[in-house]
N, CA, C and O atoms as a DFTB+ gen file, in Angstrom:
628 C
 N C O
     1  1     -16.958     -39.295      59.106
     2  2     -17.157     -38.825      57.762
     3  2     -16.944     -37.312      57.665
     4  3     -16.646     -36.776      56.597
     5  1     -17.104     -36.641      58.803
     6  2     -17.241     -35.031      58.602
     7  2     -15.894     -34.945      58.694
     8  3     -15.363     -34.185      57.884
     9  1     -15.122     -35.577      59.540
    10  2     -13.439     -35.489      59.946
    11  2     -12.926     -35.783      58.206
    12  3     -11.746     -36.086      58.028
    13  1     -13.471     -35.721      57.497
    14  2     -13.020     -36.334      56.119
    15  2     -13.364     -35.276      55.453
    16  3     -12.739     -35.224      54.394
    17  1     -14.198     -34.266      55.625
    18  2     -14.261     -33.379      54.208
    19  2     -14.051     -32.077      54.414
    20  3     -13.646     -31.231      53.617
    21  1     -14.489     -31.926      56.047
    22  2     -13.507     -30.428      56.742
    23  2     -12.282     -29.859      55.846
    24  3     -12.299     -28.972      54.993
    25  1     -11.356     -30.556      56.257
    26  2      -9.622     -30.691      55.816
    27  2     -10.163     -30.467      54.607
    28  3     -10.452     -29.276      54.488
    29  1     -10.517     -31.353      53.304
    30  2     -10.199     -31.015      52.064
    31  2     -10.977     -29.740      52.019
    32  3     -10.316     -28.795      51.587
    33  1     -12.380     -29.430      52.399
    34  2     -12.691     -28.347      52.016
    35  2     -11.795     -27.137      52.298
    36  3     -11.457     -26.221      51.549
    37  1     -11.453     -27.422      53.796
    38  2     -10.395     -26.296      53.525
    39  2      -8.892     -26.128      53.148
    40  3      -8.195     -25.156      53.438
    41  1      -8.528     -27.176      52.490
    42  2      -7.741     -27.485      51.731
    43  2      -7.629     -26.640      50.635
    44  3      -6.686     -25.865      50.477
    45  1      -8.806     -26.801      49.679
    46  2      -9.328     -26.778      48.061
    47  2      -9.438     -25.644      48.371
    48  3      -9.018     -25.002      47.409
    49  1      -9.934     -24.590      49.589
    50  2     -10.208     -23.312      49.367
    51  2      -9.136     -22.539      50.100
    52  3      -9.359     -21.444      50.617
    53  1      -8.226     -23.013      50.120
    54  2      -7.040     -22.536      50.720
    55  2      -5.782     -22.499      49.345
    56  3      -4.803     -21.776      49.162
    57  1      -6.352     -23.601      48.582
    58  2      -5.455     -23.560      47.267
    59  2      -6.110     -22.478      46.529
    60  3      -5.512     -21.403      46.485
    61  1      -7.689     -22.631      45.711
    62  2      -8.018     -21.638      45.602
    63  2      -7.908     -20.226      45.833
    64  3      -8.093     -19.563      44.812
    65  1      -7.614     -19.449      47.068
    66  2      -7.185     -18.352      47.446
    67  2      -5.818     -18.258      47.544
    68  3      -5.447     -17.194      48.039
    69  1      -4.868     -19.096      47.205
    70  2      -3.078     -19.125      46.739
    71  2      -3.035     -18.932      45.273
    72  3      -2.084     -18.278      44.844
    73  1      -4.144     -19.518      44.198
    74  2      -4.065     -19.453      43.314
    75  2      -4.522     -17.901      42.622
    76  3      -4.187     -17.500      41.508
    77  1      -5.231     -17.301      43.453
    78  2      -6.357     -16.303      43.054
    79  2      -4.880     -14.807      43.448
    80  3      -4.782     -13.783      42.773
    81  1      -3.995     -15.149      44.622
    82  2      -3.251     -14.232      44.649
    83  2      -2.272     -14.170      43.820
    84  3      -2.015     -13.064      43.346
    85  1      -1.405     -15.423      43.395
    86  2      -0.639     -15.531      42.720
    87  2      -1.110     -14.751      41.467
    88  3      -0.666     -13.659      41.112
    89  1      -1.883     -15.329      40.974
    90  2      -2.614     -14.285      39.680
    91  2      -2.837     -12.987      39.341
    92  3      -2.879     -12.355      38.285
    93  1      -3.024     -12.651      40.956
    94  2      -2.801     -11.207      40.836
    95  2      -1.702     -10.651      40.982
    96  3      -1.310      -9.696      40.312
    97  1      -1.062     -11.232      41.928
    98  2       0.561     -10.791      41.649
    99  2       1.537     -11.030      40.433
   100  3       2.514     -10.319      40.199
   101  1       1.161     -12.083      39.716
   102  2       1.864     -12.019      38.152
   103  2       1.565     -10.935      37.373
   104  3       2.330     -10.365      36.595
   105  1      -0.129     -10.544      37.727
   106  2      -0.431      -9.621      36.664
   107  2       0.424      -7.942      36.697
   108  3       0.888      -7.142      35.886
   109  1       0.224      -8.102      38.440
   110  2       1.305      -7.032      38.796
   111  2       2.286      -6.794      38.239
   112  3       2.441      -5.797      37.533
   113  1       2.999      -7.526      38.417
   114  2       4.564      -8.052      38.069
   115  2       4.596      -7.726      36.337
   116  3       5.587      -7.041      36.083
   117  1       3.998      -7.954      35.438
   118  2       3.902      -8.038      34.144
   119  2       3.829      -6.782      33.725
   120  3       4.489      -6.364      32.774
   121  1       2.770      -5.868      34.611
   122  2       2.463      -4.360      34.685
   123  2       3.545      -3.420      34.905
   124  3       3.562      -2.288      34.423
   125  1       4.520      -3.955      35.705
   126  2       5.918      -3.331      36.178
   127  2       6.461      -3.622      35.190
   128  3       6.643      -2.668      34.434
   129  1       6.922      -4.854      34.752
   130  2       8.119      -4.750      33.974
   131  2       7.864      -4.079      32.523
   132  3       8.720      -3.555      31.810
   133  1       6.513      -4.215      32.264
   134  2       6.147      -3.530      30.978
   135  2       6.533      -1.720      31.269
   136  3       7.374      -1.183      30.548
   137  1       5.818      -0.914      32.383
   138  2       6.079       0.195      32.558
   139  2       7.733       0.456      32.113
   140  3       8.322       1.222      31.351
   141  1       8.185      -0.863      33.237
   142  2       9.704      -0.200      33.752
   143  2      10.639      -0.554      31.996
   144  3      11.816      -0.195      32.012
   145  1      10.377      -0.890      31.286
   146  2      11.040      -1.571      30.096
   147  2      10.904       0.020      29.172
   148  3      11.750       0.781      28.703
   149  1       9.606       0.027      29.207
   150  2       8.852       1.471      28.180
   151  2       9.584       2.444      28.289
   152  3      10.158       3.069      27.397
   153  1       9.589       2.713      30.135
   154  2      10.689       3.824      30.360
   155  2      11.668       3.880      30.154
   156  3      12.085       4.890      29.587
   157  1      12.426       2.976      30.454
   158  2      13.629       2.357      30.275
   159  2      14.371       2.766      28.370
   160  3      15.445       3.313      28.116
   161  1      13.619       2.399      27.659
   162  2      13.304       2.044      25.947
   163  2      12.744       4.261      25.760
   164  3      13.351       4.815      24.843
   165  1      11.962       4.987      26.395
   166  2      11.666       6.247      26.183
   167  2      13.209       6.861      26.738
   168  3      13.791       7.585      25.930
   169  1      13.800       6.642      27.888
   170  2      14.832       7.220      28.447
   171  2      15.948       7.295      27.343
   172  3      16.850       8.132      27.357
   173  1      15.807       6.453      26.511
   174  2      17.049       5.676      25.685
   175  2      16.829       6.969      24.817
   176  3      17.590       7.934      24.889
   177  1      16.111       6.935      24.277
   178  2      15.627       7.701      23.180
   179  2      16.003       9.162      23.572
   180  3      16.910       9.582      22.854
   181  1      15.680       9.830      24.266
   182  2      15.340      10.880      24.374
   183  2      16.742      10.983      25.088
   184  3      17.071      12.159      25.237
   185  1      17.569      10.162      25.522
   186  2      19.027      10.656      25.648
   187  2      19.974      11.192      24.245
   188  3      20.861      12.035      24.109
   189  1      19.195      10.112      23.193
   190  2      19.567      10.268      22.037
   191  2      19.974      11.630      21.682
   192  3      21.061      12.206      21.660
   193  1      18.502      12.042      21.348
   194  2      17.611      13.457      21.455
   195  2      18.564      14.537      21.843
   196  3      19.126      15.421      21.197
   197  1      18.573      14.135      23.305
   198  2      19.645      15.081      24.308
   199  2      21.002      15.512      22.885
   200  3      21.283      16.436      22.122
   201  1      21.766      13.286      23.467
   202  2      23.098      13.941      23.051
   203  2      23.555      14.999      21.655
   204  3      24.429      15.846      21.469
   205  1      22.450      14.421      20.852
   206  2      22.378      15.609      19.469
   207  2      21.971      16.607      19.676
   208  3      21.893      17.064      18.536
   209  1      21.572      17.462      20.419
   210  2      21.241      18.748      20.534
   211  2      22.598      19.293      21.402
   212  3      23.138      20.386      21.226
   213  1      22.966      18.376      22.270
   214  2      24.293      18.734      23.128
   215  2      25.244      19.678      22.209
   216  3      25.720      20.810      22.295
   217  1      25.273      18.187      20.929
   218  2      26.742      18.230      19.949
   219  2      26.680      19.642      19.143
   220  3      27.608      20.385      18.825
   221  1      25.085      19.785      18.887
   222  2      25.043      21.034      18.428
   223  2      25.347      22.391      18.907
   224  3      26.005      23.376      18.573
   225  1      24.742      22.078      19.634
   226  2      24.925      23.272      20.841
   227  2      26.679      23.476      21.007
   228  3      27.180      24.592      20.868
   229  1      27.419      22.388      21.283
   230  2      28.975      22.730      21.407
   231  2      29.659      23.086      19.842
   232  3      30.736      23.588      19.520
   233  1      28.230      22.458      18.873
   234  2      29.497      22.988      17.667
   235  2      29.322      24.187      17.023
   236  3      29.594      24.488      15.861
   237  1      28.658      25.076      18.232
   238  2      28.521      26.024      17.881
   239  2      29.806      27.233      18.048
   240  3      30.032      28.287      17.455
   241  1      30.503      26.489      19.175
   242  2      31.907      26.648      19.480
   243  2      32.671      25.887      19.076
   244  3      33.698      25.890      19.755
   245  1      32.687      24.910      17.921
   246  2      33.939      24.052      17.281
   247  2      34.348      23.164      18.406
   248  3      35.571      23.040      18.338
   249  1      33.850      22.475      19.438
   250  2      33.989      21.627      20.442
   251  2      33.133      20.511      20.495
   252  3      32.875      20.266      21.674
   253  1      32.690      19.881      19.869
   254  2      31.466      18.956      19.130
   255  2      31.948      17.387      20.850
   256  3      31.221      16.720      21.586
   257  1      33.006      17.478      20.746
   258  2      33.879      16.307      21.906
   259  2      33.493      14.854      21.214
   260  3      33.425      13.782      21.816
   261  1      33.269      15.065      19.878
   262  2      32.735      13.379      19.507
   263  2      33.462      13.453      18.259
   264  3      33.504      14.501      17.614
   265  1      34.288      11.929      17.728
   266  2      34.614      11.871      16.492
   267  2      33.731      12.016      15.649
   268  3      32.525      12.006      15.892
   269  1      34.423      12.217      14.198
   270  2      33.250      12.033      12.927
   271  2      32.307      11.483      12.573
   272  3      31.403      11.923      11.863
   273  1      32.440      10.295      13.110
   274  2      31.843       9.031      13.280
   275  2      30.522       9.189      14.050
   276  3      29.361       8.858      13.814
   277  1      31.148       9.830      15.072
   278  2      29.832       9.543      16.144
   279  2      28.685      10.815      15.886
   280  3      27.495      10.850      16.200
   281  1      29.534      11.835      15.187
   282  2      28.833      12.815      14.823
   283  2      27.888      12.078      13.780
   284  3      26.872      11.585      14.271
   285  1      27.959      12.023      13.258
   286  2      26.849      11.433      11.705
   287  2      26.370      10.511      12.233
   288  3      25.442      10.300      11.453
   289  1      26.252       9.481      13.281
   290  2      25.578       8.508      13.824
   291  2      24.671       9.591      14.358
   292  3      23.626       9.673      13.714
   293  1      24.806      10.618      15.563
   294  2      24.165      11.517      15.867
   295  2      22.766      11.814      14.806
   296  3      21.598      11.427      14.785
   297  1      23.468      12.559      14.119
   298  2      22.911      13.059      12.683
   299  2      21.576      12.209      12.272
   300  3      20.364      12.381      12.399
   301  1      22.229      11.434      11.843
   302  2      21.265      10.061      11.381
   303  2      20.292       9.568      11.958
   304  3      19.240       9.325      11.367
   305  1      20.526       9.295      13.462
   306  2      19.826       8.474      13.925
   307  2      18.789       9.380      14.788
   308  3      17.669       8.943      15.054
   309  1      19.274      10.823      15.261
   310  2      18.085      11.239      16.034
   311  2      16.835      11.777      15.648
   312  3      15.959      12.128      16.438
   313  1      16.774      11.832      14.431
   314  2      15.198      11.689      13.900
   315  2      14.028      10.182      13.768
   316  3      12.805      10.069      13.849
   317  1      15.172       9.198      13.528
   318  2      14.327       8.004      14.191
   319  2      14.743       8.166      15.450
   320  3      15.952       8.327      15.285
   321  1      14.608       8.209      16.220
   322  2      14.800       7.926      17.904
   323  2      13.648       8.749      18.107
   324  3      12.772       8.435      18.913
   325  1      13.597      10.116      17.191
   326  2      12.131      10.785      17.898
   327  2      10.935      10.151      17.118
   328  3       9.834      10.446      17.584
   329  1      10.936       9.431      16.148
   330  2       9.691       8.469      15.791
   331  2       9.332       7.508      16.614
   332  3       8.168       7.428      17.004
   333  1      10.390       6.544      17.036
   334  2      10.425       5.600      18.022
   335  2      10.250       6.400      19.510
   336  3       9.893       5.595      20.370
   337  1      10.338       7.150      19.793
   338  2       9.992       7.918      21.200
   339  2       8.464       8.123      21.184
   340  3       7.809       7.964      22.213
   341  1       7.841       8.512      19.891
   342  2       6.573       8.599      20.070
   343  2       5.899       7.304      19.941
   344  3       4.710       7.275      19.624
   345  1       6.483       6.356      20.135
   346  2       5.505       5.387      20.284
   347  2       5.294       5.141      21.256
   348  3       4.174       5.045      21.758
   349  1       7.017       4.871      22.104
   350  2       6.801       5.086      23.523
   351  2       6.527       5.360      24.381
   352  3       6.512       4.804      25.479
   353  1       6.259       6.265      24.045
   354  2       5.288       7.427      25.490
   355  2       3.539       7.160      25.031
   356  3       2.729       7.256      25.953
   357  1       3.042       6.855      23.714
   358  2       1.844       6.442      23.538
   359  2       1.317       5.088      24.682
   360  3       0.230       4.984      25.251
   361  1       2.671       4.042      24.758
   362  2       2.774       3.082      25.328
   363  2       2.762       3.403      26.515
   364  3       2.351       2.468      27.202
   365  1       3.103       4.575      27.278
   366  2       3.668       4.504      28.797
   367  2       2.110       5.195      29.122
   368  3       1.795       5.186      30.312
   369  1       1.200       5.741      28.232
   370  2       0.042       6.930      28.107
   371  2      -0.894       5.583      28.321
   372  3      -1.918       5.511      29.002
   373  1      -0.468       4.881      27.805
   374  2      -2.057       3.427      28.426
   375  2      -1.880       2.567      29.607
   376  3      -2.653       1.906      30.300
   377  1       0.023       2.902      29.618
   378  2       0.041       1.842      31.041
   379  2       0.156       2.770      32.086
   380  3       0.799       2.338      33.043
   381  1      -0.418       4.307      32.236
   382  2      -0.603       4.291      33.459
   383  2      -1.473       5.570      33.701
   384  3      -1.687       6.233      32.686
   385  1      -1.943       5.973      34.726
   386  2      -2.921       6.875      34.451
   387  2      -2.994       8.534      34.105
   388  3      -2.129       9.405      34.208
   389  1      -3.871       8.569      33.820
   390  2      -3.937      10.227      33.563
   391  2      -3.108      11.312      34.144
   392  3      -2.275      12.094      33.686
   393  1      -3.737      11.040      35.561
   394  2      -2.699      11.443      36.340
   395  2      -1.485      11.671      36.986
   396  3      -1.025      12.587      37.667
   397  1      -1.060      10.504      36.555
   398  2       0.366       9.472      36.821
   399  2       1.295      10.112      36.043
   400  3       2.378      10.463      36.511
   401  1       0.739      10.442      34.022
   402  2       1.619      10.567      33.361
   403  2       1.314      11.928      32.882
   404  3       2.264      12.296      32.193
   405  1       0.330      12.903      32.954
   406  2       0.203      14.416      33.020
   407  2       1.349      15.102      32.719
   408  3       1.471      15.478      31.553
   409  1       2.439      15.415      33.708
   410  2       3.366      16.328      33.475
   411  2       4.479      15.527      32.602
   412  3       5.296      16.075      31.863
   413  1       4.330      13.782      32.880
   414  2       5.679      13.293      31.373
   415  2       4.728      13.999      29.712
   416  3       5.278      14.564      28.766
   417  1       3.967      13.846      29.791
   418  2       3.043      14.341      28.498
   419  2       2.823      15.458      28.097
   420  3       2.540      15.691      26.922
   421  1       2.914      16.342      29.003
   422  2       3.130      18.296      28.744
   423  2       4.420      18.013      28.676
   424  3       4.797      18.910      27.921
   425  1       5.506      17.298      28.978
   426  2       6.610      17.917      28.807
   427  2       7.093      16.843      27.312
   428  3       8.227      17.118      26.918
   429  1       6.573      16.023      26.719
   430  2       6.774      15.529      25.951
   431  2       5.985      16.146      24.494
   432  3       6.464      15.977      23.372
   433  1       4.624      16.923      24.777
   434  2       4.526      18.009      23.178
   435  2       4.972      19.158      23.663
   436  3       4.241      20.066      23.267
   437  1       6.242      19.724      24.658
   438  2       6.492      20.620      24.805
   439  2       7.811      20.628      23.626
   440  3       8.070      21.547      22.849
   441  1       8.957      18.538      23.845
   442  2       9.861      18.663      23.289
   443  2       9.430      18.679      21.590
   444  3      10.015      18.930      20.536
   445  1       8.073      18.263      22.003
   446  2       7.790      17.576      19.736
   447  2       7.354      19.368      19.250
   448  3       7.729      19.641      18.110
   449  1       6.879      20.122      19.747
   450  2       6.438      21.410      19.291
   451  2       8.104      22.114      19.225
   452  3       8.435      22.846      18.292
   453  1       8.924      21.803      20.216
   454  2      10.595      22.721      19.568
   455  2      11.129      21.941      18.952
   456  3      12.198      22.461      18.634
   457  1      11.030      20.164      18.220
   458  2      11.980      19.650      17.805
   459  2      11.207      20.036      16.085
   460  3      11.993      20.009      15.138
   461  1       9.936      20.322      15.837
   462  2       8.988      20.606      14.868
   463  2       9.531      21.816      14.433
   464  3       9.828      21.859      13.239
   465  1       9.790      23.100      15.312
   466  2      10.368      24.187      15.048
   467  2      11.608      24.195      14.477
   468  3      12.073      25.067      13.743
   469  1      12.110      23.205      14.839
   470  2      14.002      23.150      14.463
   471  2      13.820      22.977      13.542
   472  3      14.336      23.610      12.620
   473  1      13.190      22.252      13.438
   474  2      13.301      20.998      11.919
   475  2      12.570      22.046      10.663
   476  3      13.197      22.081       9.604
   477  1      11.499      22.747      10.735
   478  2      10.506      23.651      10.081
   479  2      10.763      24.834       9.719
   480  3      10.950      25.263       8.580
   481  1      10.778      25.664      11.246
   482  2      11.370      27.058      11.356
   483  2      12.700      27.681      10.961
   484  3      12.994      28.681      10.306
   485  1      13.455      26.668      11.638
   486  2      14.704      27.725      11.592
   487  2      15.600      27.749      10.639
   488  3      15.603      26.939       9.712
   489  1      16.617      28.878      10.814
   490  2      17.480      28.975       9.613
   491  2      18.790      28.915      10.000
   492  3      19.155      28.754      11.165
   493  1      19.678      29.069       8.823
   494  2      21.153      28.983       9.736
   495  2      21.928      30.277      10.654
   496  3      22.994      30.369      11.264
   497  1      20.996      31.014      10.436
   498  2      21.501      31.895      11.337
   499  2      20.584      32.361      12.637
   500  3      20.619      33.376      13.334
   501  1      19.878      31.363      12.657
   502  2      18.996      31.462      13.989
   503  2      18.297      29.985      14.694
   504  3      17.335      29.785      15.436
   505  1      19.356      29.074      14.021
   506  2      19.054      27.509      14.316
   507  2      19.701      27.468      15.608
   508  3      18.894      26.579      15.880
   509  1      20.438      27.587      16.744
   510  2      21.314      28.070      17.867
   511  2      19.951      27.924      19.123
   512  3      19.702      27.170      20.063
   513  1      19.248      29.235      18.417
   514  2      18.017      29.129      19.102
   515  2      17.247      28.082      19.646
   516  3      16.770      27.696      20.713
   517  1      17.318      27.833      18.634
   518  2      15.923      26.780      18.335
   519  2      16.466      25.196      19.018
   520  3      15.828      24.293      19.559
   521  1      17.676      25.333      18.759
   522  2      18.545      24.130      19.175
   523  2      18.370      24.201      21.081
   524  3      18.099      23.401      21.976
   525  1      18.681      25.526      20.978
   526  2      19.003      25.206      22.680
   527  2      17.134      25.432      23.566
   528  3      16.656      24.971      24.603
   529  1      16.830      25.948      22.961
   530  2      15.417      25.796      23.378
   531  2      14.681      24.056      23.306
   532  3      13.903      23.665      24.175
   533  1      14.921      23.576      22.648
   534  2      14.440      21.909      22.163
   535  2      15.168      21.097      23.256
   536  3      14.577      20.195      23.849
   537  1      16.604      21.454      23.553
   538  2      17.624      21.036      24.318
   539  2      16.968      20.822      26.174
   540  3      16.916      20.009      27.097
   541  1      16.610      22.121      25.806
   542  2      15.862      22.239      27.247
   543  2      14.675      21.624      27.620
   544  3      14.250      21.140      28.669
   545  1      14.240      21.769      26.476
   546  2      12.689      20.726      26.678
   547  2      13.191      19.176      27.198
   548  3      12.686      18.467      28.069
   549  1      14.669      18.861      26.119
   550  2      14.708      17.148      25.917
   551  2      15.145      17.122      27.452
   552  3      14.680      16.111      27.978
   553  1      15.866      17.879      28.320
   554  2      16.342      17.997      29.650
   555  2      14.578      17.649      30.605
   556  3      14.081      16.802      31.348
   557  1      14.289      18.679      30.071
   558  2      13.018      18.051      31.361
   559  2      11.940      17.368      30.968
   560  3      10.947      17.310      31.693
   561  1      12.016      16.551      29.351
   562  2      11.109      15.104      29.493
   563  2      12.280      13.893      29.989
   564  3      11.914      12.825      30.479
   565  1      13.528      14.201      29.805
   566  2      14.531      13.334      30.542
   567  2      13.751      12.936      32.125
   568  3      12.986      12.001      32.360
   569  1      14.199      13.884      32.956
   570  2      13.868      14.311      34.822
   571  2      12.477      13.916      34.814
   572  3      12.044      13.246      35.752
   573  1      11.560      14.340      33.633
   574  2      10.248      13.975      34.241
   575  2       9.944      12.302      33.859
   576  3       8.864      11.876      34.268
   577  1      10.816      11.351      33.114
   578  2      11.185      10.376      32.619
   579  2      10.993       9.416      34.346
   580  3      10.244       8.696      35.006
   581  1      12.105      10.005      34.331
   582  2      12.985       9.286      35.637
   583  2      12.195       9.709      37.082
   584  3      12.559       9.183      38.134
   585  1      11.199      10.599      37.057
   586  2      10.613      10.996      38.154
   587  2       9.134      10.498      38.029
   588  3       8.221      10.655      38.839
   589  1       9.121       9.968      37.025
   590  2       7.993       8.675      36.895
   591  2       8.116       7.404      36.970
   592  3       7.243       6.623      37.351
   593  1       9.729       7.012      36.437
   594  2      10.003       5.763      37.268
   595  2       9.993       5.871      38.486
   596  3       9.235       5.119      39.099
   597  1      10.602       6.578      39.041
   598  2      10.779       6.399      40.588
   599  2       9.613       6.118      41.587
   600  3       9.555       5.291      42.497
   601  1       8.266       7.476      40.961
   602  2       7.545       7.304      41.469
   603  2       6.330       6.295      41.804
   604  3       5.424       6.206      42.632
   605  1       6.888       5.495      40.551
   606  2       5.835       4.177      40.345
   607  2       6.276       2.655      39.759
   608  3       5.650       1.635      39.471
   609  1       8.032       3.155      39.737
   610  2       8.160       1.448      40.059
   611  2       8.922       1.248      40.621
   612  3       9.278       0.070      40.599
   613  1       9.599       2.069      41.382
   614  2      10.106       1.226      42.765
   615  2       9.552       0.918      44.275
   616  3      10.202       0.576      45.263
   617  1       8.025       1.168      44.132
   618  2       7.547       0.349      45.190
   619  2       7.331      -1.125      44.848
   620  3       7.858      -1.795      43.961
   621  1       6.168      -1.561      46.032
   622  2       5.637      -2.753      45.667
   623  2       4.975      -2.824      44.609
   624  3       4.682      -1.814      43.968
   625  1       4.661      -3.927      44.282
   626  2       4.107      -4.803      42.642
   627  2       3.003      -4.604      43.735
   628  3       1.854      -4.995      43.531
């Protein structure tokens, strides 16, 4: 009779502890792809960001390198891209810690305090400024973007 309940007991608690990891490893797994998607979805954005400050910046020399077309898509669209960016990084601000996301977050009201200035401050004869200063910011929430993926989702789940 004991040869009979050995085995299942440790059976049932051998499934039990397969089941208990698996669970935690999905939750893992769910945690990554959410991070890695956010970033992924903030990177997008803030290339946006970039390439319109680029275009500006070159058409300041009549070298814009983009048709008409793509110019006014520019135009248009990179003020939503910085609405939709701030959601994103609100999103990336709960999935990971304080510490984790510190310097993406100084460098992200570093870009909203010069893209506020552009948009507020400046004039046409001192928008240049303001452009390439914002430019620089969108450059290093880019690097600090990508230096938070790296650092936290390409290890293990």
């Amino acid at each position: 009779m004991v040869t009979f309940w050995v085995p299942l007991i440790l059976a049932i608690a051998g499934a039990a502890v397969g089941a208990y990891f698996a669970i935690v490893r999905t939750k893992r797994e769910k945690l990554w792809t959410e991070r890695y998607e956010r970033i992924g979805s903030a990177l997008e954005k803030t290339d946006l960001i970039h390439r319109f400050l680029d275009s500006e910046v070159n058409g300041e020399h009549q070298i814009h390198g983009l048709t008409k077309h793509e110019k006014q898509e520019l135009d248009s669209n990179w003020p939503i891209a910085r609405y939709k960016l701030a959601t994103d990084i609100i999103m990336l601000e709960m999935l990971f810690t304080e510490v984790e996301f510190d310097k993406t977050s100084k460098r992200w009201t570093g870009l909203q305090k010069k893209l506020f200035a552009l948009i507020e401050d400046s004039s046409t004869h001192d928008a240049h400024e303001y452009v390439r200063e914002a430019r620089t910011k969108a450059e290093e929430l880019q690097a600090s973007l990508i230096d938070l993926s790296r650092r936290n989702c390409l290890g293990w789940f």
